[in-house]
C-alpha positions in Angstrom: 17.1 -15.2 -9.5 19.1 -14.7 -6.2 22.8 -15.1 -6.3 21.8 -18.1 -3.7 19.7 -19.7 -6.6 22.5 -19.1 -9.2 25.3 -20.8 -6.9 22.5 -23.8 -6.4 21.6 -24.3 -10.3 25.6 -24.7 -10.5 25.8 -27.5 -7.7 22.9 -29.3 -8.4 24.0 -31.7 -11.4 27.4 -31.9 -9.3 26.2 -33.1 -6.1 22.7 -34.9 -7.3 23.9 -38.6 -6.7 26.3 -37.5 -4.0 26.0 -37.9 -0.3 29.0 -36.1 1.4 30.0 -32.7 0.7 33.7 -31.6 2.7 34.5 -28.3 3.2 37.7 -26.3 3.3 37.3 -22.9 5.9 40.3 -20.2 5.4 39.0 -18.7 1.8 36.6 -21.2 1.0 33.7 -20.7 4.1 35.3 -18.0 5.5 37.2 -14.4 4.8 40.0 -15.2 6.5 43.2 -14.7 4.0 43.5 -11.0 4.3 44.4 -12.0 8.0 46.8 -14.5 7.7 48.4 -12.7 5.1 49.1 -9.8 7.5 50.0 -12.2 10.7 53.8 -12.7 10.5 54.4 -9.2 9.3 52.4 -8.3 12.4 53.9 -10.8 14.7 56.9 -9.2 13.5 56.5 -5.6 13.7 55.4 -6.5 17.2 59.2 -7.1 18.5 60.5 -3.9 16.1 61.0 -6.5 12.8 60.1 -4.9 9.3 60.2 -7.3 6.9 60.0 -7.3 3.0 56.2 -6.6 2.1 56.5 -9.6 0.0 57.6 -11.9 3.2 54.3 -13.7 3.6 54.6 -15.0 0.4 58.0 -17.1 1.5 56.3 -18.9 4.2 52.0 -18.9 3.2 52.8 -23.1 2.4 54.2 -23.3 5.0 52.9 -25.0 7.8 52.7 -22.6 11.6 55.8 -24.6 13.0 58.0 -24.5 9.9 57.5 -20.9 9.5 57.8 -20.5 13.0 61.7 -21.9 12.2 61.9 -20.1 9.5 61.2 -17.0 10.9 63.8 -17.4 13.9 66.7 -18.2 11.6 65.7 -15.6 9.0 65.4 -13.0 11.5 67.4 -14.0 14.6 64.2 -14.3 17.0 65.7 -15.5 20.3 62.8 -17.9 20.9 61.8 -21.3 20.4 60.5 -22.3 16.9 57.6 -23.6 19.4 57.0 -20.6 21.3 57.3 -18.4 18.2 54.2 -20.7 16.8 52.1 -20.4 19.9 52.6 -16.5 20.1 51.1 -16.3 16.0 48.4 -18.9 17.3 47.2 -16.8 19.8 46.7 -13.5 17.8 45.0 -15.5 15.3 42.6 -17.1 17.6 41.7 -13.7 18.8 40.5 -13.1 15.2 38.9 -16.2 14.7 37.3 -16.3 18.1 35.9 -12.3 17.7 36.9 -10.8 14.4 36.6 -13.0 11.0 33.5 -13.6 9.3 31.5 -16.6 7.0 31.3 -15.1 3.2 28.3 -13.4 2.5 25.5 -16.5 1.3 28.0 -19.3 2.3 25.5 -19.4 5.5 22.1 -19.9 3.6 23.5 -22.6 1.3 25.5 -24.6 4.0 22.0 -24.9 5.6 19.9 -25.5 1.9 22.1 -28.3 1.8 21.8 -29.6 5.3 17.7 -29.6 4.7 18.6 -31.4 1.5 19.7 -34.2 3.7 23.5 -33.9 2.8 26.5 -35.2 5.0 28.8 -32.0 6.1 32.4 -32.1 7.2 35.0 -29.6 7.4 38.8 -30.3 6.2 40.9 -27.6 7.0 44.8 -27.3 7.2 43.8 -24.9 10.5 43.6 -25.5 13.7 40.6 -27.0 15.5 39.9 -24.5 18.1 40.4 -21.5 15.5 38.2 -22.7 13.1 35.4 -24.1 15.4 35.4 -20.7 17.1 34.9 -19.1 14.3 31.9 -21.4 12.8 30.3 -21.6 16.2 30.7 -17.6 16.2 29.4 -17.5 13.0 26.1 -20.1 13.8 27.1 -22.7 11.1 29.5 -24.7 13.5 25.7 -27.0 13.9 25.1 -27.8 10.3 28.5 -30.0 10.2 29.1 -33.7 11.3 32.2 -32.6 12.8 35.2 -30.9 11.6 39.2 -32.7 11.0 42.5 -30.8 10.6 45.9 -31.8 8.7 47.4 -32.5 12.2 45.2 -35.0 13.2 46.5 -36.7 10.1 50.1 -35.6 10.4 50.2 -34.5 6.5 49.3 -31.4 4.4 47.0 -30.7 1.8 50.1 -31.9 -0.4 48.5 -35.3 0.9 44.7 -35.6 0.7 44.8 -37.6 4.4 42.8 -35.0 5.6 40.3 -35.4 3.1 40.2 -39.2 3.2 39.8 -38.9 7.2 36.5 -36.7 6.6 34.7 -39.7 4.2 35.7 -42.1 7.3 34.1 -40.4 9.7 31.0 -40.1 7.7 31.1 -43.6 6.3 31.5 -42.6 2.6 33.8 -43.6 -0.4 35.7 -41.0 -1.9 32.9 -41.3 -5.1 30.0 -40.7 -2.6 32.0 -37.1 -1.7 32.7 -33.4 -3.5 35.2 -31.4 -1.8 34.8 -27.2 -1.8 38.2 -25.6 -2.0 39.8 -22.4 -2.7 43.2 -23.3 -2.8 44.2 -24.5 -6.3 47.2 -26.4 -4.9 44.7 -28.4 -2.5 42.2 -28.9 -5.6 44.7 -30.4 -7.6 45.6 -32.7 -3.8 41.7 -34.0 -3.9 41.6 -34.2 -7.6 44.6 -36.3 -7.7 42.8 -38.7 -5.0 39.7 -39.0 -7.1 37.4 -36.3 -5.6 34.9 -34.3 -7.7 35.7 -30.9 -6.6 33.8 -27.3 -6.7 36.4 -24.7 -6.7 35.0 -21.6 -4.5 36.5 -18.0 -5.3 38.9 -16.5 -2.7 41.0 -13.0 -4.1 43.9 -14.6 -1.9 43.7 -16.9 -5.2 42.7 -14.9 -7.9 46.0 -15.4 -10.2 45.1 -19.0 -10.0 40.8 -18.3 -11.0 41.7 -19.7 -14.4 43.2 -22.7 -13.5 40.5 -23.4 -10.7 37.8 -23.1 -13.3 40.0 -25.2 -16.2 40.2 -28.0 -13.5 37.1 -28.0 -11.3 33.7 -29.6 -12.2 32.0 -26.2 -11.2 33.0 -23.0 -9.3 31.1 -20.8 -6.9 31.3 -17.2 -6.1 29.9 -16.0 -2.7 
């Protein structure tokens, strides 16, 4: 049995009598965590700044703009908050637009379910144009209705807006949907709003594994 029919034979009774399924991207569709835990350090080694190894760990809830301001009062920057958060944007897009990669198999099934006549959306707390350079890069950009962002919503994945904006667009309830995250602070978000939720595997997350598989109604491992 290929590792894409084992991650199948765990969906199938999970998304049988569903209609949507709503992807996260950063750690859930793609390998993209090693990056943006890496980013701020590099951002600020980039103007002679070494910060504590530890530093992304202050600010990784944080959204780009508040760690922006967080940054320039922790470390004096002598920017804008705004033009700190546009400077980090544009390294990352570089990545997304010609470096960071879909997870080995996430491809094939994204498509296996498309043929199975499944609703797609992304939900992502990125950017649009990062993360729909990335999927186009990556060919799987097609196989999704379309893609929403926490700013379009103006909330987090503290809220589940985001979510809730991806069943409107496809015309579905929050019962017709199951939502694929990493994040356990985001699975507990779309639990919380009455999602069914498959927790995918991200080593970003690893300490929480446990609680992801406690809480989730399945897990997946690309």
């Amino acid at each position: 049995m290929s590792k894409l029919d084992d991650i199948l034979k765990e969906l199938e009774p999970i998304i049988k009598d569903k209609k949507g399924l709503i992807f996260d991207v950063d750690g859930t569709l793609l390998d993209s965590m090693p990056m943006w835990a890496r980013l701020d350090i590099e951002y600020l080694e980039s103007m002679g700044i070494t910060p504590e190894p530890n530093f992304h760990n202050e600010v990784k809830m944080m959204t780009m703009l508040d760690a922006s301001k967080y940054i320039k009062k922790k470390f004096g920057v002598d920017k804008d908050a705004e033009i700190i958060a546009k400077e980090i944007e544009d390294i990352a897009y570089k990545y997304y637009e010609n470096v960071l990669l879909i997870k080995d198999k996430s491809k094939e099934l994204l498509v296996e379910l498309k043929n199975r006549g499944y609703r797609m959306y992304v939900a992502t707390a990125n950017e649009y144009d990062m993360c729909s350079a990335a999927l186009k890069r990556n060919k799987v950009m097609e196989l999704f209705d379309g893609l929403v962002t926490c700013s379009m919503t103006g909330y987090s994945k503290e809220r589940p807006d985001v979510y809730l904006l991806a069943c409107e667009k496809m015309g579905l309830s929050v019962e017709d949907c199951v939502i694929f995250e990493d994040s356990c602070f985001a699975i507990n978000t779309a639990l919380k709003a009455g999602f069914t939720v498959v927790g995918v595997y991200d080593k970003a997350e690893e300490e929480n594994w446990d609680k992801v598989c406690e809480i989730t109604e399945g897990q997946i491992v690309f």
